[in-house]
matplotlib code that plots the C-alpha trace (Angstrom):
import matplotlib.pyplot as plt

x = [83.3, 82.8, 84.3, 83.0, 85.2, 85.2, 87.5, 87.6, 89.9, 93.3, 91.7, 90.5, 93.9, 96.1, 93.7, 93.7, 97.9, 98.4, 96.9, 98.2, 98.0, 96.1, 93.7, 93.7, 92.4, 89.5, 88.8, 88.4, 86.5, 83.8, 83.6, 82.5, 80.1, 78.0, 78.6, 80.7, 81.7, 83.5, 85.8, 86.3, 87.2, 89.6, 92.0, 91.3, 91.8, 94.9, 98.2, 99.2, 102.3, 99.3, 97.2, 100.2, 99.0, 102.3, 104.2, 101.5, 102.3, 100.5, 98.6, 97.2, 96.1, 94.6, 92.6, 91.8, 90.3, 88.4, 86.9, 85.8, 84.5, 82.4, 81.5, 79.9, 78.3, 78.0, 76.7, 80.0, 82.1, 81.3, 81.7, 84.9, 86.4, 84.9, 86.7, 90.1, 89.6, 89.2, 91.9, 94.4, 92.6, 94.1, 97.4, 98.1, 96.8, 99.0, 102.3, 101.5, 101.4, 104.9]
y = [66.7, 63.9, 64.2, 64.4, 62.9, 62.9, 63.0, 66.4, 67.3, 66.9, 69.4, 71.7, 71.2, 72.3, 75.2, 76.7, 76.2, 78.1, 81.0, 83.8, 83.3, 86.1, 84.5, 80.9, 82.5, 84.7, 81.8, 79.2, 81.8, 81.9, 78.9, 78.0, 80.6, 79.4, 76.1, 74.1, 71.4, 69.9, 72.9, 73.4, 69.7, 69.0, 71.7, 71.4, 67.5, 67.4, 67.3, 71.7, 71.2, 69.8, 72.7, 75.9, 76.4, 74.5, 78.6, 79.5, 79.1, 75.9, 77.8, 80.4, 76.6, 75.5, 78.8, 79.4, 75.5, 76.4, 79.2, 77.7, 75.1, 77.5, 79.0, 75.3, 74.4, 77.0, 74.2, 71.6, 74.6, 75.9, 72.2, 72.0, 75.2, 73.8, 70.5, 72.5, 74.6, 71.8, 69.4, 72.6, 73.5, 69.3, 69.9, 73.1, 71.2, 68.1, 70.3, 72.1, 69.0, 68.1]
z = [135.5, 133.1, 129.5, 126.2, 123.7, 120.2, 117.3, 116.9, 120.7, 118.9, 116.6, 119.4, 121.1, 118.0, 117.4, 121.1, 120.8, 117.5, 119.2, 121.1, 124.9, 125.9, 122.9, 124.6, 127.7, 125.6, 123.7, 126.5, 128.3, 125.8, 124.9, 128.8, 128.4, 125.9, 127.2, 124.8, 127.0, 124.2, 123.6, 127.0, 128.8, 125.2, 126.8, 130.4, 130.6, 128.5, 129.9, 129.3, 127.0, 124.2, 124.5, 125.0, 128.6, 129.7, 130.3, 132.5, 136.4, 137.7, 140.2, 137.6, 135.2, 138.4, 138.8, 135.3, 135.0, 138.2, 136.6, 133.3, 135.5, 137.3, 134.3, 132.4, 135.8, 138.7, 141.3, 140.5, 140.0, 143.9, 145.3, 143.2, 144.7, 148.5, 148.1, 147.4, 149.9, 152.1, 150.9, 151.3, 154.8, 155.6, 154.2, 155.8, 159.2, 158.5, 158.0, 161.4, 163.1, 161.6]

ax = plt.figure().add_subplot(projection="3d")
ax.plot(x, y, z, "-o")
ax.set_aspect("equal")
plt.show()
C-alpha cells in the first residue's frame, strides 16, 4: 500500500510506543477504522523496535498489519492475504521437493 509521509510519523511512532501494548493494538485498530492512513502506515512501515511492536511474535505483527490492512482497504487487504497465501502455498511446495 503506498505511504503517506509527513513530518508528523516520528510523532505518531513515539506516541503509539509510550502506550501500553494492549493500547497500541486498540489504538491502531481504530485508527484503520476511520481510515487514518497516516496513523496507521507510520507504525506499520517502520522497522517494530520504533513503534514498541518489536516483543510481539513476528507472526502475530504480520497478522495484525494484515488486519489493519484489511480494515483501510477491504479489496488490497483480500489480495494481500491471497498473495501470502500463495507465496507460503510455493514455499511449502519447494521444501517438499527438497
Amino acid at each position: 500500500m503506498p505511504e503517506h509521509r509527513t513530518a508528523s510519523q516520528e510523532e505518531i511512532r513515539a506516541h503509539v510506543k509510550a502506550l501500553p501494548h494492549a493500547g497500541r493494538l486498540t489504538f491502531l485498530q481504530k485508527a484503520a477504522e476511520r481510515g487514518d492512513r497516516e496513523t496507521v502506515f507510520a507504525v506499520v512501515n517502520a522497522p517494530s523496535y520504533l513503534t514498541g511492536f518489536d516483543t510481539m511474535p513476528t507472526r502475530d505483527w504480520v497478522d495484525t498489519r494484515r488486519n489493519l490492512y484489511s480494515t483501510l482497504d477491504p479489496v488490497r487487504g483480500t489480495a494481500l492475504a491471497e498473495m501470502e497465501r500463495l507465496r507460503d502455498a510455493a514455499q511449502r511446495a519447494l521444501g517438499a521437493a527438497e
